[in-house]
C-alpha positions as YAML, in Angstrom:
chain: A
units: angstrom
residues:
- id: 1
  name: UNK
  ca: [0.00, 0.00, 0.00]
- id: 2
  name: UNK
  ca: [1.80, 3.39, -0.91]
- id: 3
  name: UNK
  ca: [1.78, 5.75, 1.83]
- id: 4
  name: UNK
  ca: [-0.06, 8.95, 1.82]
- id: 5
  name: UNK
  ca: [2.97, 11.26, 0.61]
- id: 6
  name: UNK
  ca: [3.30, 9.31, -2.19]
- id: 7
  name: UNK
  ca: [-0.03, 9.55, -3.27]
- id: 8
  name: UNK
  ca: [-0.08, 13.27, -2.11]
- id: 9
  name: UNK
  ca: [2.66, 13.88, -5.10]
- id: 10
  name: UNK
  ca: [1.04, 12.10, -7.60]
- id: 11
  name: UNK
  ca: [-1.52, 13.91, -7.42]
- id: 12
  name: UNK
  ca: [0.12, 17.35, -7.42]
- id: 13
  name: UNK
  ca: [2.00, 16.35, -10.20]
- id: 14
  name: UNK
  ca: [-0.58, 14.98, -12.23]
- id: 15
  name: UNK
  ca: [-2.59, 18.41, -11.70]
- id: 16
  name: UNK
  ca: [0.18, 19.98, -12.82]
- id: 17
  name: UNK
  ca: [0.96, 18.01, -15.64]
- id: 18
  name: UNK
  ca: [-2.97, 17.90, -16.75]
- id: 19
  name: UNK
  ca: [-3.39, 21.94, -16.00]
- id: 20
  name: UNK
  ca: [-1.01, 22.68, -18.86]
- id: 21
  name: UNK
  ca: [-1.10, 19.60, -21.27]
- id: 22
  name: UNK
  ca: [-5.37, 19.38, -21.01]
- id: 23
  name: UNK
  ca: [-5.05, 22.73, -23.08]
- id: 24
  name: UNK
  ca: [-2.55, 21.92, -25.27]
- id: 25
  name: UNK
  ca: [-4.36, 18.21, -25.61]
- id: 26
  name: UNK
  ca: [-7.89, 20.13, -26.98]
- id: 27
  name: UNK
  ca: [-5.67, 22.00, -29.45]
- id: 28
  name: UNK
  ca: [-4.04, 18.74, -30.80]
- id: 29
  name: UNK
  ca: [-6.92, 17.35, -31.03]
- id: 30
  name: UNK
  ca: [-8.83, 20.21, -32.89]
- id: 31
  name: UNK
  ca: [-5.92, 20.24, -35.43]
- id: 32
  name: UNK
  ca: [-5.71, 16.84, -36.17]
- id: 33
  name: UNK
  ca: [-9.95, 17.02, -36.58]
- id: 34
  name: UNK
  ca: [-9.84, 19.85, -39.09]
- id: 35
  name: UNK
  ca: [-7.04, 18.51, -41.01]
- id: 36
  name: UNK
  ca: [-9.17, 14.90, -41.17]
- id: 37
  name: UNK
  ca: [-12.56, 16.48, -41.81]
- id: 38
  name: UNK
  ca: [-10.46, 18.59, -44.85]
- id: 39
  name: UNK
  ca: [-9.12, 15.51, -46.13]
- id: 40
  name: UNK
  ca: [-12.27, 13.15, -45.61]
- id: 41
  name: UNK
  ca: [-14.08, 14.28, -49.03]
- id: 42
  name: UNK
  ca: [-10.56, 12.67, -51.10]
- id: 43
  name: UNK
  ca: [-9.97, 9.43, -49.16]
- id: 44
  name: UNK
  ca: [-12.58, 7.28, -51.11]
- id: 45
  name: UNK
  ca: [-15.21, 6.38, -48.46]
- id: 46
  name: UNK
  ca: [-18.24, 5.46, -49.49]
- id: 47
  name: UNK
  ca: [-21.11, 7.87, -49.09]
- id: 48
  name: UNK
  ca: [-23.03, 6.68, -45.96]
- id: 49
  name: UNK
  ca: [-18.98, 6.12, -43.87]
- id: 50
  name: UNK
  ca: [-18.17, 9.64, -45.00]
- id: 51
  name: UNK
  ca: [-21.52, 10.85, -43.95]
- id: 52
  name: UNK
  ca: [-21.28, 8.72, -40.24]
- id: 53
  name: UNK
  ca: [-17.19, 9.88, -39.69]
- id: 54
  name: UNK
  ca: [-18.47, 13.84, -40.63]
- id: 55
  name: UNK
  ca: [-21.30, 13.34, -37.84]
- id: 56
  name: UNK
  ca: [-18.70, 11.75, -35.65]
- id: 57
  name: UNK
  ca: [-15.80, 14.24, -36.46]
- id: 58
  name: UNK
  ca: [-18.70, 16.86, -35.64]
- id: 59
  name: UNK
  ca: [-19.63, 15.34, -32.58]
- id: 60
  name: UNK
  ca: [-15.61, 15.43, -30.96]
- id: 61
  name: UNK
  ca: [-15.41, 18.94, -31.84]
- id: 62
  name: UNK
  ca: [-18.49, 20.06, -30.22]
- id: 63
  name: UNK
  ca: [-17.24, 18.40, -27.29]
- id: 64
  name: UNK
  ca: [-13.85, 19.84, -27.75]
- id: 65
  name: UNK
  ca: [-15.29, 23.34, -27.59]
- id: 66
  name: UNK
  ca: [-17.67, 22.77, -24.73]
- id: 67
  name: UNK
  ca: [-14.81, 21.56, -22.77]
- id: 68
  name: UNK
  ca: [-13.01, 24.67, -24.18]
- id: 69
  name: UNK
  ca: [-15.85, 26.89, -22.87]
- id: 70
  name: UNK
  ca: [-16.13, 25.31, -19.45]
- id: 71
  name: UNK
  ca: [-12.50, 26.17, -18.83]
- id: 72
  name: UNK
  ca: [-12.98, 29.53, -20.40]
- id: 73
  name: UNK
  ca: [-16.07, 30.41, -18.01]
- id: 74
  name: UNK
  ca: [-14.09, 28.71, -14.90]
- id: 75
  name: UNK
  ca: [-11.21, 30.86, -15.77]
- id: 76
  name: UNK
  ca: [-12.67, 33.92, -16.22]
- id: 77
  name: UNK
  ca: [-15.06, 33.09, -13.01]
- id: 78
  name: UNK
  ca: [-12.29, 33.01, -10.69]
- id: 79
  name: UNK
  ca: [-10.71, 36.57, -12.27]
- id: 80
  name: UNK
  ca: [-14.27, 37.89, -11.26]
- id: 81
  name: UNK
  ca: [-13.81, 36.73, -6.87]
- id: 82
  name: UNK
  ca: [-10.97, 39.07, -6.94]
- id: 83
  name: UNK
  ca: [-12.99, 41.24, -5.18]
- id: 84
  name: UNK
  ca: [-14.28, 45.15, -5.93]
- id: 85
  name: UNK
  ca: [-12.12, 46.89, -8.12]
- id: 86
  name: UNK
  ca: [-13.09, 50.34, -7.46]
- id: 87
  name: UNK
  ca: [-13.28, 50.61, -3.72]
- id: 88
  name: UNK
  ca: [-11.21, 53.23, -2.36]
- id: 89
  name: UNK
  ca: [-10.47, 54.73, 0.76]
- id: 90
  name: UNK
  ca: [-10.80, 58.76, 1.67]
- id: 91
  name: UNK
  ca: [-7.85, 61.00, 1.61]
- id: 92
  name: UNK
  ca: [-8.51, 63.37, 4.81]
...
């Protein structure tokens, strides 16, 4: 059974390692999406396969971007708890 420390850094380093590499992971993966739904029409599928791997190559993107979104509204949620940006004390 590990002990608790070594758990404890395993999971530090995996949030670590997922923080920065989840992002870049989405972008992979919407690059490698558009450059298979640009080269779908040329690879000789028939009609109804090209027609199913469009709907599926349309379904991972829209899940791409909602994951994409969710971070974006997390991010932008925890700029927001700052707290008030325009209080300000009296000069007497």
């Amino acid at each position: 059974m590990p002990s608790r420390d070594y758990l404890a850094r395993i999971i530090f380093a995996r949030r670590i390692f997922y923080g920065y590499n989840g992002r870049m992971r989405k972008a992979r993966i919407l690059l490698i999406l558009g450059l298979w739904i640009a080269a779908l029409p040329y690879l000789g599928f028939p009609m109804l396969w090209k027609n199913i791997l469009i709907s599926l190559s349309g379904l991972v993107l829209a899940y791409t971007e909602y994951l994409n979104f969710r971070e974006a509204k997390r991010e932008l949620e925890k700029e927001n708890r700052v707290g008030f940006d325009n209080f300000r004390e009296n000069q007497i």
